[in-house]
Chimera marker file (.cmm) of the C-alpha trace (Angstrom):
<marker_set name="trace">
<marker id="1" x="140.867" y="127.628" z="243.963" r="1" g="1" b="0" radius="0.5"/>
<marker id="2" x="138.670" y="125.696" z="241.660" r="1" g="1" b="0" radius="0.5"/>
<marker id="3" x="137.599" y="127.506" z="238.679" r="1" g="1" b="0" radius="0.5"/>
<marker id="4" x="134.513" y="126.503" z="236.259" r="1" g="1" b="0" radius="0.5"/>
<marker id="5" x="134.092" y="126.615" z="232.841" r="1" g="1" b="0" radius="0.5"/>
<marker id="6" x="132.193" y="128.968" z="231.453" r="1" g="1" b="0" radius="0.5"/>
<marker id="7" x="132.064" y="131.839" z="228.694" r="1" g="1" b="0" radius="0.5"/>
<marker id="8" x="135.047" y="134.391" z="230.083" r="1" g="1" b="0" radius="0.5"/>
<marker id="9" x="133.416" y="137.555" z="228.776" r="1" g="1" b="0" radius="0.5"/>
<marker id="10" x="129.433" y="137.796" z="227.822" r="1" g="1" b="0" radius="0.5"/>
<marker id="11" x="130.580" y="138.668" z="224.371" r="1" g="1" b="0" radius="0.5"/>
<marker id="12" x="132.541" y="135.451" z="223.418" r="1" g="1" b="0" radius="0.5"/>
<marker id="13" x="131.420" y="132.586" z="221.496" r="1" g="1" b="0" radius="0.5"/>
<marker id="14" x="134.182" y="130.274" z="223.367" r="1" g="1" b="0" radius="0.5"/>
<marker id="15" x="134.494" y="128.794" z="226.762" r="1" g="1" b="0" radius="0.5"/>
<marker id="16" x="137.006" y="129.336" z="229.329" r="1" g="1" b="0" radius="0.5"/>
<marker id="17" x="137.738" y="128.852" z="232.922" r="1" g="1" b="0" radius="0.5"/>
<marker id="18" x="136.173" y="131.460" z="235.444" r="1" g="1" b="0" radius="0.5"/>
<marker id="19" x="136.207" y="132.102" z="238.983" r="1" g="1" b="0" radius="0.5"/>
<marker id="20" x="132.877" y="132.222" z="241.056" r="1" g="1" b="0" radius="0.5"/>
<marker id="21" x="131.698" y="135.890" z="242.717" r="1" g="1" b="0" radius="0.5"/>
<marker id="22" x="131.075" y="134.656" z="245.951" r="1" g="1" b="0" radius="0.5"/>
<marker id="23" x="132.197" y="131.230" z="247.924" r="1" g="1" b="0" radius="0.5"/>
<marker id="24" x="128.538" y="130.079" z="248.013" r="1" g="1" b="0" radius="0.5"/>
<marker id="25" x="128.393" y="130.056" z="244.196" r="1" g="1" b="0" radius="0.5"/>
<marker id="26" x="129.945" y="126.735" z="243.386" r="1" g="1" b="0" radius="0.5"/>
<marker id="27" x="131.034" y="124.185" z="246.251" r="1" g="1" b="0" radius="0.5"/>
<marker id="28" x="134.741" y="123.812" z="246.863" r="1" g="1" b="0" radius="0.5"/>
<marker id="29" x="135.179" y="126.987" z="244.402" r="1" g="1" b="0" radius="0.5"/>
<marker id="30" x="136.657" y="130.379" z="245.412" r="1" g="1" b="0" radius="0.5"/>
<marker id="31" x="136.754" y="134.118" z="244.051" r="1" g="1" b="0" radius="0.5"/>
<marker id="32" x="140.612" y="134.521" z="243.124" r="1" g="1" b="0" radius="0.5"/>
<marker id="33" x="141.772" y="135.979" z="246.461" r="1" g="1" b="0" radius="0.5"/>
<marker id="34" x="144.700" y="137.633" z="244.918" r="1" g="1" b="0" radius="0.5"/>
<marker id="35" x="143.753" y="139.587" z="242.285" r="1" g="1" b="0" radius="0.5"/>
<marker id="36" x="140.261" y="139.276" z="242.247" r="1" g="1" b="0" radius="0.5"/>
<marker id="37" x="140.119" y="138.270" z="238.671" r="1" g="1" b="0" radius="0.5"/>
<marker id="38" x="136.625" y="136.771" z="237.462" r="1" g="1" b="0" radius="0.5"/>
<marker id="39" x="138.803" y="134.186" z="234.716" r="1" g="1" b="0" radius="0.5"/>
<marker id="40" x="142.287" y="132.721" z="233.595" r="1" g="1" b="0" radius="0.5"/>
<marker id="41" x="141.303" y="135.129" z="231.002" r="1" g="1" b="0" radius="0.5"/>
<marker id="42" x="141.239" y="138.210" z="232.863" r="1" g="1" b="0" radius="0.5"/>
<marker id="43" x="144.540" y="136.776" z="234.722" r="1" g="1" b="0" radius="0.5"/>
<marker id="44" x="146.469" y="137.337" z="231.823" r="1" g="1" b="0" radius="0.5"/>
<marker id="45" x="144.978" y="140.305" z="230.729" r="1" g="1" b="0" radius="0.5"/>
<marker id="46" x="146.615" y="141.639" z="234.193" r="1" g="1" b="0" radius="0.5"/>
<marker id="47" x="149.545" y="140.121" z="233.732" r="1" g="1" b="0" radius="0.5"/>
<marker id="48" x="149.738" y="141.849" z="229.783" r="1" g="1" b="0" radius="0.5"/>
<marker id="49" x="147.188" y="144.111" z="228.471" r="1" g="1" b="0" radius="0.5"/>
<marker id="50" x="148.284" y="143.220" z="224.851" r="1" g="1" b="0" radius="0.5"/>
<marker id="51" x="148.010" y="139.288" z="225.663" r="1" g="1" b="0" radius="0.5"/>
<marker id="52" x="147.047" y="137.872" z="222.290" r="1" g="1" b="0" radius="0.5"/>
<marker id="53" x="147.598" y="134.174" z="222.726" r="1" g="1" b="0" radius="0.5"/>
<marker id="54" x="145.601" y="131.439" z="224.333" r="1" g="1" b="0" radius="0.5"/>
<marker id="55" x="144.969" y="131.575" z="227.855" r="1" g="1" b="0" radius="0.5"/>
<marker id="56" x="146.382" y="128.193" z="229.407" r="1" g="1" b="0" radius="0.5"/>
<marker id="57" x="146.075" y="126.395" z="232.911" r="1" g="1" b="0" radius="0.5"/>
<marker id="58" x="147.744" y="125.640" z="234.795" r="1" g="1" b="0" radius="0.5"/>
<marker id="59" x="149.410" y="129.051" z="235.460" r="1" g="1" b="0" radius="0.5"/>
<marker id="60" x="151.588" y="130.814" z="237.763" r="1" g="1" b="0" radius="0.5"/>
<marker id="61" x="151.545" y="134.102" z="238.906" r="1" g="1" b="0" radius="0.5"/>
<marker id="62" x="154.116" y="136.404" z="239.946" r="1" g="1" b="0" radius="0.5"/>
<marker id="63" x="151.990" y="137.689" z="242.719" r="1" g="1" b="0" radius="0.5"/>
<marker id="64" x="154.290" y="140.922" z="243.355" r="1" g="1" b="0" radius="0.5"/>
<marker id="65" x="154.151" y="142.445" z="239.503" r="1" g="1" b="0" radius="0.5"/>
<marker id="66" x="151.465" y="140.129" z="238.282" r="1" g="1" b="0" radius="0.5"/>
<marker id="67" x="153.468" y="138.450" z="235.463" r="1" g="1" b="0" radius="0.5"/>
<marker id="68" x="152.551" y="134.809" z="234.130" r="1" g="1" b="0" radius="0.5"/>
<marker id="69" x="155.418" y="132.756" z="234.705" r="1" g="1" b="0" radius="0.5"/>
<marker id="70" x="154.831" y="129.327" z="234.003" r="1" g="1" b="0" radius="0.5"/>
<marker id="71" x="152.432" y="128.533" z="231.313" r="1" g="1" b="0" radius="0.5"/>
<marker id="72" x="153.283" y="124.482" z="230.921" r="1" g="1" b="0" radius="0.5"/>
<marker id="73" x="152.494" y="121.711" z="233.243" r="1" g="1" b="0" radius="0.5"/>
<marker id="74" x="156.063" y="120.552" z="232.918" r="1" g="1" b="0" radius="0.5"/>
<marker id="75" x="157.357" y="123.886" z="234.491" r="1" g="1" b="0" radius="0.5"/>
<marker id="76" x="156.215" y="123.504" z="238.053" r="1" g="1" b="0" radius="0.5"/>
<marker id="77" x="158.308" y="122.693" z="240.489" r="1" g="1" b="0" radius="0.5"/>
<marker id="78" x="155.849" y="121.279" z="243.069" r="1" g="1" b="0" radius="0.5"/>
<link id1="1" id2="2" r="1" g="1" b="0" radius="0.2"/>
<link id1="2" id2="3" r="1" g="1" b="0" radius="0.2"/>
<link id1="3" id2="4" r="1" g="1" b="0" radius="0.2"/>
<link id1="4" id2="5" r="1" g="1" b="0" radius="0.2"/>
<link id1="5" id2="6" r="1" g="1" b="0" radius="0.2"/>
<link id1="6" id2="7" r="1" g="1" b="0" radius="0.2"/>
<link id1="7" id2="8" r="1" g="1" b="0" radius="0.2"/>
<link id1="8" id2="9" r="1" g="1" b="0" radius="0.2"/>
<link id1="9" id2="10" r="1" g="1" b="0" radius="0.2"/>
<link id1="10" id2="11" r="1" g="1" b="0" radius="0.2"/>
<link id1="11" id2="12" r="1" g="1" b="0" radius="0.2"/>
<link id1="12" id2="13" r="1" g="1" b="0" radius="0.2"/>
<link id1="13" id2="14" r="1" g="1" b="0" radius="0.2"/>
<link id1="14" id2="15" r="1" g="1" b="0" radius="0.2"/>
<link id1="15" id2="16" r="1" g="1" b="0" radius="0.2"/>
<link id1="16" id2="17" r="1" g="1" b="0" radius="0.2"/>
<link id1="17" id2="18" r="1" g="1" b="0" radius="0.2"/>
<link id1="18" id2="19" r="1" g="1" b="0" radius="0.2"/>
<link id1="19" id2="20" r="1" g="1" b="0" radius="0.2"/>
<link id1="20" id2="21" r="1" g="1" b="0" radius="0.2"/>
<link id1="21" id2="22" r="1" g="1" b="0" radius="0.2"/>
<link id1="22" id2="23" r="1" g="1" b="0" radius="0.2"/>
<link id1="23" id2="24" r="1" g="1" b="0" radius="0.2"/>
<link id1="24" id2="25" r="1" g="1" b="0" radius="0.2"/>
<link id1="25" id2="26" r="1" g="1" b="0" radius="0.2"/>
<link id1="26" id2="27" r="1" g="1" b="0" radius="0.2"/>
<link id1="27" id2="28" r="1" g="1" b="0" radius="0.2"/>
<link id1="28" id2="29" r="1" g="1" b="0" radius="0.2"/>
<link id1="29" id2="30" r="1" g="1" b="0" radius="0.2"/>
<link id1="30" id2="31" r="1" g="1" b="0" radius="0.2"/>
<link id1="31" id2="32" r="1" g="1" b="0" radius="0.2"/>
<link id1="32" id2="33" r="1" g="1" b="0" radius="0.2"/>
<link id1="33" id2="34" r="1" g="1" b="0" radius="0.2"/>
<link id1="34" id2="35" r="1" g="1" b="0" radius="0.2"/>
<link id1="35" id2="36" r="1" g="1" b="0" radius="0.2"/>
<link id1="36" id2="37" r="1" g="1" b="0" radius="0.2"/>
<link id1="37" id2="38" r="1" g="1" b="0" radius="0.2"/>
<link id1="38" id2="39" r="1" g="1" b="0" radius="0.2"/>
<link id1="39" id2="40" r="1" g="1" b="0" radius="0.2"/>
<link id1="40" id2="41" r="1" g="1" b="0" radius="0.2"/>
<link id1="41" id2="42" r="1" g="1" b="0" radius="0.2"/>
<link id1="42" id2="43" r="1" g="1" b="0" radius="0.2"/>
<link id1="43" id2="44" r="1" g="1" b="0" radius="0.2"/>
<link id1="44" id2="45" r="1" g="1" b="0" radius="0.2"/>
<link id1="45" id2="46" r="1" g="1" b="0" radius="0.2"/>
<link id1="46" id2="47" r="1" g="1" b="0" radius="0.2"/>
<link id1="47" id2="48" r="1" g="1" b="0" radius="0.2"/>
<link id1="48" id2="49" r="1" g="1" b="0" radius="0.2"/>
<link id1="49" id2="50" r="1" g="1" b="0" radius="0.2"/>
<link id1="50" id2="51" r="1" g="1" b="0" radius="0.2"/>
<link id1="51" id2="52" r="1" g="1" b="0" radius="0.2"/>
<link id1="52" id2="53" r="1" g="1" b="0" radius="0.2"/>
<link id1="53" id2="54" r="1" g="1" b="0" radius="0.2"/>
<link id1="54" id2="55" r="1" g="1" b="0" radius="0.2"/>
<link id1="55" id2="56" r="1" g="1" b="0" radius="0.2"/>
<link id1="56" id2="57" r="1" g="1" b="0" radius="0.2"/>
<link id1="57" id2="58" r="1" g="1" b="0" radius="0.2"/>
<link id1="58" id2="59" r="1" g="1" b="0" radius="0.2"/>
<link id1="59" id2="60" r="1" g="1" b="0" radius="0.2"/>
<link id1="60" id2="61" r="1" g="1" b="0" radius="0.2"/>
<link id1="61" id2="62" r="1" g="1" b="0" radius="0.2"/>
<link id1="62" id2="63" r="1" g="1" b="0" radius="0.2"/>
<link id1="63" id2="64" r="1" g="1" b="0" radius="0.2"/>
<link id1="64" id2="65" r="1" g="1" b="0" radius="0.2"/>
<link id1="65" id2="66" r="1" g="1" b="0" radius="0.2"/>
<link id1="66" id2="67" r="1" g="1" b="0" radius="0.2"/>
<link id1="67" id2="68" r="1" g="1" b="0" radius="0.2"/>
<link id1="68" id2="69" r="1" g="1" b="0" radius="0.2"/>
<link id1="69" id2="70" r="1" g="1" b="0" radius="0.2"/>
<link id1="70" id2="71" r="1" g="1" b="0" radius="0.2"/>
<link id1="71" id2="72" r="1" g="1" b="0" radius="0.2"/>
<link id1="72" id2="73" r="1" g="1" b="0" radius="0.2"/>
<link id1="73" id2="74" r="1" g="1" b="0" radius="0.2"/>
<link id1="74" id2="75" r="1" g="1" b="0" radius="0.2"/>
<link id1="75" id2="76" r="1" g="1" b="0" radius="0.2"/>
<link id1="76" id2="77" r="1" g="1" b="0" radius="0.2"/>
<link id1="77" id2="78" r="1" g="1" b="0" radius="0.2"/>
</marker_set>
């Protein structure tokens, strides 16, 4: 996937990464395939309704039960 930037909810003043609606949208970008989130934002919002901190990238998702599990670069294990 390749995200853009871009406001994560009409209402917000701040910027965030999003996912495009279709394939066409942006080149090399895709709608999150998984989950079919429309930001990072929304990701964590799955992952915990109550979320209150800063959404991060990168991330990992527990694709199974949707949890983040790695918030920091330094965690992957690539």
């Amino acid at each position: 996937m390749k995200p853009i930037f871009e406001r994560t909810k009409e209402t917000d003043d701040h910027l965030g990464w999003v996912f495009p609606t279709t394939a066409d949208e942006e080149p090399g970008a895709e709608p999150d395939p998984f989950n079919g989130a429309k930001s990072i934002r929304e990701l964590y919002e799955i992952a915990s309704p109550n979320y209150a901190g800063k959404p991060s990238v990168p991330v990992g998702l527990n694709l199974k039960n949707a949890p983040i599990c790695v918030q920091q670069a330094q965690q992957l294990n690539i």
